[in-house]
C-alpha positions as a printed Julia matrix, in Angstrom:
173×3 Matrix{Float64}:
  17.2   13.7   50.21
  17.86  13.49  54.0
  20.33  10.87  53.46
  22.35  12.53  50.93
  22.68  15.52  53.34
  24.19  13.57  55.92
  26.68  12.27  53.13
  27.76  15.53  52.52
  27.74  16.65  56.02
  30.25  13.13  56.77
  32.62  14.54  53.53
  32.86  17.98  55.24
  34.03  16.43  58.2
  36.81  14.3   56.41
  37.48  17.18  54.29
  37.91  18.87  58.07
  39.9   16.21  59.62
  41.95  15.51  56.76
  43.26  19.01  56.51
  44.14  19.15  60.3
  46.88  19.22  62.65
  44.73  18.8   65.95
  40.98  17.66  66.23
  40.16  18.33  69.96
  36.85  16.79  71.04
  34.84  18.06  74.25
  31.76  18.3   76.25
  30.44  21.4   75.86
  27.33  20.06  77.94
  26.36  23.01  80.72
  27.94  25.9   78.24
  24.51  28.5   77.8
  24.72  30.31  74.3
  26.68  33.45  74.91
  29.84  30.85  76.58
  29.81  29.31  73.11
  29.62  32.34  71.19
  32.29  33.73  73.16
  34.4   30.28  72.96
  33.7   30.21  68.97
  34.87  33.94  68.43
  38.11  33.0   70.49
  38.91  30.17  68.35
  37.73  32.48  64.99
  40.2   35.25  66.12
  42.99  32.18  66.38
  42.08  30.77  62.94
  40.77  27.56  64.91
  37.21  26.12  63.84
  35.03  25.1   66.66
  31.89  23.5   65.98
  29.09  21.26  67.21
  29.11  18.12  65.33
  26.46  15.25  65.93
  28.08  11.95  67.11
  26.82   9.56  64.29
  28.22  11.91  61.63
  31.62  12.11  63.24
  31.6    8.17  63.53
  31.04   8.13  60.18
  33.8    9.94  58.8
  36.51   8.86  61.6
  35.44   5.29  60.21
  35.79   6.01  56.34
  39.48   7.83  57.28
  40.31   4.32  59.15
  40.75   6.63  62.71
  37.7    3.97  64.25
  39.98   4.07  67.54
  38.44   8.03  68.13
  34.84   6.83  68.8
  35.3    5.85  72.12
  35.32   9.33  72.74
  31.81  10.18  71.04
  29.34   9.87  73.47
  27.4   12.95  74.56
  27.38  16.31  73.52
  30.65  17.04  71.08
  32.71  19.93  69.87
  35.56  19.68  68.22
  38.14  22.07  67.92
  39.94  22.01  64.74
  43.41  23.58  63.35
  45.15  23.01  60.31
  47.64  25.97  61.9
  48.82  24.91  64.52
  49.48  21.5   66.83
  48.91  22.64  70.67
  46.88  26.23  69.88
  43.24  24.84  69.81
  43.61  22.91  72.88
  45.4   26.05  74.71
  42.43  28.36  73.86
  39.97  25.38  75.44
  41.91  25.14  78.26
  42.14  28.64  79.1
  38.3   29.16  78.07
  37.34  25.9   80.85
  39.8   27.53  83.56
  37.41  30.53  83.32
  34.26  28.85  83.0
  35.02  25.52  84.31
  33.8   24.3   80.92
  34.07  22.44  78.44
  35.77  19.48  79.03
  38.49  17.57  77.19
  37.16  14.4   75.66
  40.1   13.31  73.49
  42.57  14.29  70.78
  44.32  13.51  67.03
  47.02  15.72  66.78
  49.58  14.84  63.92
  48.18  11.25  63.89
  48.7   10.35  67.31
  45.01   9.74  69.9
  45.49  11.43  73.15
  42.71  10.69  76.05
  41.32  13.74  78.27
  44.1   13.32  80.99
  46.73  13.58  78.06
  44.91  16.22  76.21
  44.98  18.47  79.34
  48.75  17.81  79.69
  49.32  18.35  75.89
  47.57  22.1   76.46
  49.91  22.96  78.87
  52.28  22.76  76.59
  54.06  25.96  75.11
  53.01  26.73  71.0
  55.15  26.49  68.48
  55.6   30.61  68.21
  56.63  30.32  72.16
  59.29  27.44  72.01
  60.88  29.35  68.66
  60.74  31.93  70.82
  62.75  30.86  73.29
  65.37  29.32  70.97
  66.48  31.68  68.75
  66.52  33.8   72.81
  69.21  30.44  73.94
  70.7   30.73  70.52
  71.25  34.65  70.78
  72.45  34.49  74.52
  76.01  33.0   73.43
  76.25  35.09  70.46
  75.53  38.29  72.79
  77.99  37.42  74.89
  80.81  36.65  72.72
  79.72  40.58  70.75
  79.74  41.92  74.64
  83.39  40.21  75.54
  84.76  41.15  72.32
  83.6   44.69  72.28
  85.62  45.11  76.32
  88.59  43.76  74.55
  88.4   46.36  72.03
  87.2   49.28  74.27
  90.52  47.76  76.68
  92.58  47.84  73.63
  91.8   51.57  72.71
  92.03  52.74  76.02
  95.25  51.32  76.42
  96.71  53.09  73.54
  94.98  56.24  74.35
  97.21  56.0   77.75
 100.47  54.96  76.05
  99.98  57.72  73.46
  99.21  60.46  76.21
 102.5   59.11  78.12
 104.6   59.58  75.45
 102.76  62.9   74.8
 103.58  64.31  78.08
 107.29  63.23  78.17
């Protein structure tokens, strides 16, 4: 009966990972209970999943989805941060949680397919989210567009004025 638990606990985990866009794992070793609470309603209110996961389990299903290359970073205590969202979001709100609290730490990352170590994953959360750089597109996009509505609107405010002038010359003679 134990063993068939553990089955099912591996399958959630697949049925996790496969769903994903980022699977962040860290060390939330040193972390007392209100810390994680806190961390795990952070992540709730971003529509990230952060949970505790045993090592063997997670070995387990990384194996059976052929990702054997993320075990090296299963030793420990592990959490995993998971997002089916968004790429860069999970990692930001870990980030921003350790600056804080000086915990947890970065372990490693699969985001999109691609394994990131704990230097890169740290690099990869200082990166902006996908809301902030199409943000700051359409901004770069509008700034021409602006300017070309800004010119052409002088021209036309020139133009009238112009013929406001010609019209009160001939007017007055």
């Amino acid at each position: 009966m134990v063993q068939l638990a553990k089955f099912d606990k591996v399958d959630e985990l697949i049925a996790l990972f496969k769903g994903a866009k980022s699977i962040i794992l860290n060390d939330y070793k040193g972390l007392d209970v209100a810390a994680i609470s806190q961390l795990r309603r952070e992540c709730h209110e971003n529509n990230v999943i952060f949970k505790v996961i045993k090592n063997t389990l997670a070995t387990r299903a990384f194996e059976k989805m052929g990702r054997e290359e993320m075990n090296e970073f299963l030793s420990g205590p592990t959490a995993i941060a998971v997002s089916s969202e968004e790429e860069v979001l999970p990692a930001q709100i870990l980030k921003k949680f350790a600056d804080e609290h000086e915990l947890p730490r970065f372990k490693g990352a699969l985001v999109n397919g691609r394994i990131f170590d704990e230097k890169m994953t740290v690099e990869f959360a200082s990166l902006p989210s996908k809301k902030e750089l199409q943000a700051k597109l359409v901004g770069t996009l509008q700034n021409p567009v602006r300017g070309l509505v800004i010119c052409l609107d002088a021209s036309l405010r020139n133009l009238v004025c112009v013929l406001q002038a010609i019209s009160e010359k001939k007017g007055a003679a």
